[in-house]
NULOTI-106092 format. One record per residue (C-alpha): residue in one letter; x, y, z. Coordinates in nm, 3 decimals, always signed. Layout:
BEGIN
+--------+---------+---------+---------+
| residu |      c1 |      c2 |      c3 |
+--------+---------+---------+---------+
|      a |       X |       Y |       Z |
...
+--------+---------+---------+---------+
This chain:
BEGIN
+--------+---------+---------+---------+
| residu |      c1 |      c2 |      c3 |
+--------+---------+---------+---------+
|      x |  +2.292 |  +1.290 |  -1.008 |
|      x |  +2.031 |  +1.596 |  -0.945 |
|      x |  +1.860 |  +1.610 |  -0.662 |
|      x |  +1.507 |  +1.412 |  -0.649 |
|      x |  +1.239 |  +1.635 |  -0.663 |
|      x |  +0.984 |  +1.486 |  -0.467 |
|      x |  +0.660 |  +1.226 |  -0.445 |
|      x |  +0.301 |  +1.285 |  -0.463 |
|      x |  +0.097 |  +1.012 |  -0.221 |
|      x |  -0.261 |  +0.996 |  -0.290 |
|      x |  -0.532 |  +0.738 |  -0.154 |
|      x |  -0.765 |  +0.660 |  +0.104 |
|      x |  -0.840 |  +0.856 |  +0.378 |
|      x |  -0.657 |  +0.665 |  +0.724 |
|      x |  -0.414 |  +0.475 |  +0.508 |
|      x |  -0.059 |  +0.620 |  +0.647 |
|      x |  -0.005 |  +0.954 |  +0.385 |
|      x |  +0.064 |  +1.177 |  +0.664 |
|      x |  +0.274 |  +0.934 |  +0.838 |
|      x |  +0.496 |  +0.840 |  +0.535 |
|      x |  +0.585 |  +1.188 |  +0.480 |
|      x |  +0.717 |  +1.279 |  +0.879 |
|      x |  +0.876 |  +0.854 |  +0.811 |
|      x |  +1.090 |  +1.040 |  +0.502 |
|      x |  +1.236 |  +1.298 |  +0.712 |
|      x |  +1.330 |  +1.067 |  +0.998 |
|      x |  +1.499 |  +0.821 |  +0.775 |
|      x |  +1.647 |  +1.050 |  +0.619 |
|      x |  +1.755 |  +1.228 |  +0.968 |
|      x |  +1.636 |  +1.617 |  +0.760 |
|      x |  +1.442 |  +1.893 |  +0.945 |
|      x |  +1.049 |  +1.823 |  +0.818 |
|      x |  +0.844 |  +2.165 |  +0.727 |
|      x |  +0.465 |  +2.141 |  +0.714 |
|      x |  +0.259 |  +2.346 |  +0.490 |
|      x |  -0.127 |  +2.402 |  +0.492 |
|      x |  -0.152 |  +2.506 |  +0.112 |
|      x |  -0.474 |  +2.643 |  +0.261 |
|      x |  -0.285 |  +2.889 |  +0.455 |
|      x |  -0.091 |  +3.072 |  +0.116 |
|      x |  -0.393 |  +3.275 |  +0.015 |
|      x |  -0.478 |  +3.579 |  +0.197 |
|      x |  -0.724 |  +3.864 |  +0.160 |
|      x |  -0.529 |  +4.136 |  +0.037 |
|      x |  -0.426 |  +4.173 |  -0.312 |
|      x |  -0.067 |  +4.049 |  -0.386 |
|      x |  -0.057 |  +3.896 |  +0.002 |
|      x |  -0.111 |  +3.549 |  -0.146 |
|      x |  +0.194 |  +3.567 |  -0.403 |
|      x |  +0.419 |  +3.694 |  -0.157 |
|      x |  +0.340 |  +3.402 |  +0.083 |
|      x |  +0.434 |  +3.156 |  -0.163 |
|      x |  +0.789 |  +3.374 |  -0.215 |
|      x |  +0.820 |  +3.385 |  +0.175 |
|      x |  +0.745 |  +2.973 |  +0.209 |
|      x |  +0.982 |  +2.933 |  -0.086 |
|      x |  +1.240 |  +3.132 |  +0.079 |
|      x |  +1.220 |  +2.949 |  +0.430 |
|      x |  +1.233 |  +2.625 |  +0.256 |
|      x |  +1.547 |  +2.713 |  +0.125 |
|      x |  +1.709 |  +2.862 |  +0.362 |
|      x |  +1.657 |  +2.529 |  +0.607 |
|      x |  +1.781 |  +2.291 |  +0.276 |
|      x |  +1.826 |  +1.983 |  +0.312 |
|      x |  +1.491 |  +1.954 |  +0.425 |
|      x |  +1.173 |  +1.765 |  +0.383 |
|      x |  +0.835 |  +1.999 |  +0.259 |
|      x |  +0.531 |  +1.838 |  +0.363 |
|      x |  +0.225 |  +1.977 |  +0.163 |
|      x |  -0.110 |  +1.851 |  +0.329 |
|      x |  -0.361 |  +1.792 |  +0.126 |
|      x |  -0.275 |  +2.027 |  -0.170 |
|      x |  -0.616 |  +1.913 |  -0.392 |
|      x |  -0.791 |  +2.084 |  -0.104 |
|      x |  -0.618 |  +2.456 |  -0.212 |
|      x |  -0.593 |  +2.362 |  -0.594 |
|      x |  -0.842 |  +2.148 |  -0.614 |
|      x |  -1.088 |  +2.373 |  -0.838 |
|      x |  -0.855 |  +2.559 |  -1.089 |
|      x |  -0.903 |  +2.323 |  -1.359 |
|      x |  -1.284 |  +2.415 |  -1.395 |
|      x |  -1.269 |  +2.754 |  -1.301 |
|      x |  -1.426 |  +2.765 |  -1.048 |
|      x |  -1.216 |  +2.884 |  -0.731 |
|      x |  -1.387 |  +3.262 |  -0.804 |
|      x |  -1.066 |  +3.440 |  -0.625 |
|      x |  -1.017 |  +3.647 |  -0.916 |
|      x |  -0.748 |  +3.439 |  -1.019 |
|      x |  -0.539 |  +3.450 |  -0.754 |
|      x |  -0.561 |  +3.029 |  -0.703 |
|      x |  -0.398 |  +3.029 |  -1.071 |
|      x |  -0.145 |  +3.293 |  -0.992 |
|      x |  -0.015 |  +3.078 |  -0.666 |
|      x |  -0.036 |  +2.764 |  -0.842 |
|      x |  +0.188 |  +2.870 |  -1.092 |
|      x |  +0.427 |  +2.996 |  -0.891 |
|      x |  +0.470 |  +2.670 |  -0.700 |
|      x |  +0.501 |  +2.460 |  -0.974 |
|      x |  +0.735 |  +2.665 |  -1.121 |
|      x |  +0.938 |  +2.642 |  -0.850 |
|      x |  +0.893 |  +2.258 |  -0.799 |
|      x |  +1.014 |  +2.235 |  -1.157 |
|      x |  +1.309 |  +2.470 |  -1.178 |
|      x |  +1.430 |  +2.405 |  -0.794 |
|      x |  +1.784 |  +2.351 |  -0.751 |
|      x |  +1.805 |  +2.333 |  -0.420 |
|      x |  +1.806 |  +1.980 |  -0.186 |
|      x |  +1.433 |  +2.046 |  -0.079 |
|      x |  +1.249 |  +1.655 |  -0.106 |
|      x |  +0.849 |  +1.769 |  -0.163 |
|      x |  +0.612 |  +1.531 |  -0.023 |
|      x |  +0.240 |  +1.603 |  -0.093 |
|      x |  -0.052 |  +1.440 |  -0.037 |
|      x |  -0.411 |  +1.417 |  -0.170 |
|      x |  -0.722 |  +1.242 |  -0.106 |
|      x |  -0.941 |  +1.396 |  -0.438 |
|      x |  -0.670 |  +1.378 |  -0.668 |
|      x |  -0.871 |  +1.334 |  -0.974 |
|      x |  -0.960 |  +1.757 |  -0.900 |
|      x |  -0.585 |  +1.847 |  -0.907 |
|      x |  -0.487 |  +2.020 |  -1.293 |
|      x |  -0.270 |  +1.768 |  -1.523 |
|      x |  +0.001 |  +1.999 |  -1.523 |
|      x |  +0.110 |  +1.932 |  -1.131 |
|      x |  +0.117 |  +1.534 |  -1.212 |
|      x |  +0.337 |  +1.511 |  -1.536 |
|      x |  +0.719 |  +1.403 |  -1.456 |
|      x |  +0.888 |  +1.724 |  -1.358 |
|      x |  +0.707 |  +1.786 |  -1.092 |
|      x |  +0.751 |  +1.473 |  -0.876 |
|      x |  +0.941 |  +1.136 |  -0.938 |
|      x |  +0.683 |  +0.947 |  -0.926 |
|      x |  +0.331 |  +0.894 |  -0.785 |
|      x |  +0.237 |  +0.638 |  -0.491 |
|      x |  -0.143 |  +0.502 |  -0.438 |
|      x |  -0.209 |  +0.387 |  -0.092 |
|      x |  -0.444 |  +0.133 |  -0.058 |
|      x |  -0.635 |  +0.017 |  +0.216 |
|      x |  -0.453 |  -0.240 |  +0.424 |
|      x |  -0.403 |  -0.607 |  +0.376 |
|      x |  -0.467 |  -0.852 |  +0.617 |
|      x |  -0.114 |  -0.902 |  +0.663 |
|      x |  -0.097 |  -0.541 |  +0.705 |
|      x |  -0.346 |  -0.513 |  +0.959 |
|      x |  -0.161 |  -0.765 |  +1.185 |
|      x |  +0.139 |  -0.559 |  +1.157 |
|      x |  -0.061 |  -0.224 |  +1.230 |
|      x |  -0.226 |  -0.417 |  +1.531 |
|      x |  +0.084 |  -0.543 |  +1.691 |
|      x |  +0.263 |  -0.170 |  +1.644 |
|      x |  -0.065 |  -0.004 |  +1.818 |
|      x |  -0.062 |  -0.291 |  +2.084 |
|      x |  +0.292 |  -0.296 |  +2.159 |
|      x |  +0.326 |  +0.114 |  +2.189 |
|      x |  -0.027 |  +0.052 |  +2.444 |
|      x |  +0.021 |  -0.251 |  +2.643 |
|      x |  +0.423 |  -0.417 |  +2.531 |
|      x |  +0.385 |  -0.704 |  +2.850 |
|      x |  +0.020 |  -0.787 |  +2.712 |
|      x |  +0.092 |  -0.832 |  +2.377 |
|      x |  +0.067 |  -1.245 |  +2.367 |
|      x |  -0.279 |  -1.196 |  +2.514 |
|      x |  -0.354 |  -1.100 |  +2.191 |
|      x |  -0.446 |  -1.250 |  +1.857 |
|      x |  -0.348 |  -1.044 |  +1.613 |
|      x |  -0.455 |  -1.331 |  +1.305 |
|      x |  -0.858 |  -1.294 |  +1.449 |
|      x |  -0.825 |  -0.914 |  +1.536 |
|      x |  -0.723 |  -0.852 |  +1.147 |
|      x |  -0.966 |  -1.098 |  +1.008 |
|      x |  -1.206 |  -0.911 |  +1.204 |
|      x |  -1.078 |  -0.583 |  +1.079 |
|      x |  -1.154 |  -0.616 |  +0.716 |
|      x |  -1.177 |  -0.281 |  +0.462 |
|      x |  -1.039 |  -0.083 |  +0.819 |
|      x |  -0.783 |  +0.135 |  +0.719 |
|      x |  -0.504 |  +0.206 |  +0.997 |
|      x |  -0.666 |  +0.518 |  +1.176 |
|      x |  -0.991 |  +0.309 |  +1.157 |
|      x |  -0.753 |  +0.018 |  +1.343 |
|      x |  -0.628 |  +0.244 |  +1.603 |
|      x |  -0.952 |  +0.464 |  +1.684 |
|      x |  -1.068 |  +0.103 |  +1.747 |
|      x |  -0.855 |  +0.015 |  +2.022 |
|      x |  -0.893 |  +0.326 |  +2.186 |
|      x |  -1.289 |  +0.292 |  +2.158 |
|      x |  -1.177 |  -0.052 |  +2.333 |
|      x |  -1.014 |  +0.109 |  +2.610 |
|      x |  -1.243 |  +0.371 |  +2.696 |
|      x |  -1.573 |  +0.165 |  +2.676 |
|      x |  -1.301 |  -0.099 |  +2.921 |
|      x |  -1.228 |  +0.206 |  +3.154 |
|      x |  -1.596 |  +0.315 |  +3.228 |
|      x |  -1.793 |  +0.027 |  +3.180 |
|      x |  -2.063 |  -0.001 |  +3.439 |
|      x |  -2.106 |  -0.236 |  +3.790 |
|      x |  -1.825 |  -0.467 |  +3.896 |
|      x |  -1.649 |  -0.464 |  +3.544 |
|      x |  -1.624 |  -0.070 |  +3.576 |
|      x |  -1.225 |  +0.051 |  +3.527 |
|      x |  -1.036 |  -0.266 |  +3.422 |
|      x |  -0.774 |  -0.299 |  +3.157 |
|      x |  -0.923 |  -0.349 |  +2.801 |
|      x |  -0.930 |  -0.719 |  +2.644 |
|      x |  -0.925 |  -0.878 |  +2.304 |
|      x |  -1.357 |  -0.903 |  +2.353 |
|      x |  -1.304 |  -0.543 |  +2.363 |
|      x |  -1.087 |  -0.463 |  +2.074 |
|      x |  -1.357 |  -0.696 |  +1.847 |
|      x |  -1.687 |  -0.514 |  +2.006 |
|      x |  -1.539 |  -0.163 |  +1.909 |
|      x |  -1.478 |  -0.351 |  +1.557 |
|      x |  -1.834 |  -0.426 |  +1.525 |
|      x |  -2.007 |  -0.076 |  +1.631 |
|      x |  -1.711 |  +0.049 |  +1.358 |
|      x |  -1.871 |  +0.135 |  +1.013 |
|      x |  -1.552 |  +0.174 |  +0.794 |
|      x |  -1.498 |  +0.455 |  +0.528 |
|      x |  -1.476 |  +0.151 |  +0.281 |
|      x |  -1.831 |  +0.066 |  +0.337 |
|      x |  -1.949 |  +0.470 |  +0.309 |
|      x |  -1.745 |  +0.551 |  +0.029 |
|      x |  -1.721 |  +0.235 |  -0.169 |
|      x |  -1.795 |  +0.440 |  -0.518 |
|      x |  -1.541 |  +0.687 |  -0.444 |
|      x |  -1.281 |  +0.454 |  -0.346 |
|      x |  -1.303 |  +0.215 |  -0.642 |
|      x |  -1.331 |  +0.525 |  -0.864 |
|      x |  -0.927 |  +0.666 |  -0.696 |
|      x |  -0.886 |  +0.277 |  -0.738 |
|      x |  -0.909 |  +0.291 |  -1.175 |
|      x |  -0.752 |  +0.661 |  -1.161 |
|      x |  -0.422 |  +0.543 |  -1.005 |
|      x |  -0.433 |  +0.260 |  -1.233 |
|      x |  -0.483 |  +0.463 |  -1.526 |
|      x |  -0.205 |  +0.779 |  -1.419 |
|      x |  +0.059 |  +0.441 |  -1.391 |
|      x |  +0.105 |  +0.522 |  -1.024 |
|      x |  +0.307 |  +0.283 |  -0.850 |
|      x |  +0.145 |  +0.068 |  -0.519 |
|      x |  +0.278 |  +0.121 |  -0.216 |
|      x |  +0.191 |  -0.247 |  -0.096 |
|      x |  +0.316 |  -0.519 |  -0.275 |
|      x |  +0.125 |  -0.777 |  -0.213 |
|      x |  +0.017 |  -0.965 |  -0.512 |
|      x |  -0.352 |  -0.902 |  -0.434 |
|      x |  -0.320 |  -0.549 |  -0.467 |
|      x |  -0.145 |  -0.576 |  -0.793 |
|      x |  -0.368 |  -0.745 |  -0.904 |
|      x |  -0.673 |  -0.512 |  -0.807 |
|      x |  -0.471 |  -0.213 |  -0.995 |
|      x |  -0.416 |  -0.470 |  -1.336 |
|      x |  -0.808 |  -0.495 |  -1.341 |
|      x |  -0.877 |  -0.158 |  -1.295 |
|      x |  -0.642 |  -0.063 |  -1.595 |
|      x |  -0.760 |  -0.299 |  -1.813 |
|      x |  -1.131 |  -0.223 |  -1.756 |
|      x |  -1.017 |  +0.157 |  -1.844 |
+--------+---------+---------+---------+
């Protein structure tokens, strides 16, 4: 069998892409390599191209290996229209890449992620490139138990009964996991330096649900955007990463309204 190329995880800000690519390479027990695609283009002519050579080159050299690419539609985001105004040089790096990515023979698993993925050019999503395409939704409720009792556990492991997880992810709804975790910190800090006699005490579940509340989610600012990455997934045939029948059934409707 060849080696697998790679997978491309796009979605909501907060929902886990970062974290599923360093999860890969410690499964998989493989060295993980980040790169800002940000970082390949340089001022002086030619510099660019032989960044991509050099990155290709490390890569591998340290094979088997994991290559995380952060947010790629930020650096290729704008090639498509024509717009980057580097003289080409966006174009020139692009192609190198995805040469590369297509002709690789070495054991180097490419995980990139994108939150704009609509902006990246057709060519980097056909099969070739990557084995297949993952949408990451924002979290079920059942999800946002599980993300609760990870965050709680890791925080406070001889607390955790004090807890209820069902109410805290009812409460939680359209929070995507950094959105669940920035909320328990908020709980412990506002616990910590609260004023008078309740001043520097351990945080409580009343705490945890007040942070909730002064929370506006990125679901609730970005509702157009999200339901618009929503119908693209479901048109491109990427595959869920939940699978919970809700979810499924969210992406079904999305295709057949397209």
């Amino acid at each position: 069998l060849p080696n697998p190329k790679g997978v491309l995880l796009v979605g909501i800000q907060g929902t886990g892409k970062s974290l599923s690519a360093k999860t890969i390479a410690n499964e998989w027990r493989l060295p993980l390599l980040r790169l800002d695609a940000g970082r390949l283009f340089a001022g002086i002519v030619g510099e660019s191209e032989s960044r991509v050579r050099q990155m290709i080159q490390l890569a591998e050299a340290m094979a088997p290996c994991v290559l995380w690419i952060d947010e790629i539609d930020k650096a290729f985001g704008n090639i498509t229209s024509g717009a980057d105004g580097d003289s080409g040089t966006s174009r020139r790096v692009f192609g190198s890449l995805i040469t590369w990515m297509q002709e690789k023979t070495s054991p180097v698993f490419i995980v990139a992620t994108a939150n704009n993925v609509p902006l990246l050019p057709p060519e980097l999503l056909r099969k070739g490139r990557f084995d297949e395409i993952f949408f990451l939704n924002l979290p079920t409720e059942a999800e946002r138990k599980e993300i609760f009792r990870v965050h709680l556990q890791r925080l406070r492991p001889s607390r955790l009964r004090e807890f209820d997880l069902d109410a805290l992810a009812a409460a939680a709804q359209n929070f995507s996991g950094a959105e669940i975790e920035q909320a328990i910190v908020d709980a412990m800090y506002n616990a910590f330096g609260g004023s008078g006699s309740g001043a520097r005490r351990d945080f409580t579940q009343e705490d945890i649900l007040q942070a909730i509340r002064e929370t506006v989610p990125l679901a609730s600012i970005a509702r157009d955007q999200i339901e618009s990455l929503k119908c693209w997934a479901a048109q491109a045939g990427a595959r869920t990463a939940s699978q919970d029948a809700q979810v499924l059934q969210e992406m079904k409707q999305c295709f057949a309204a397209s």
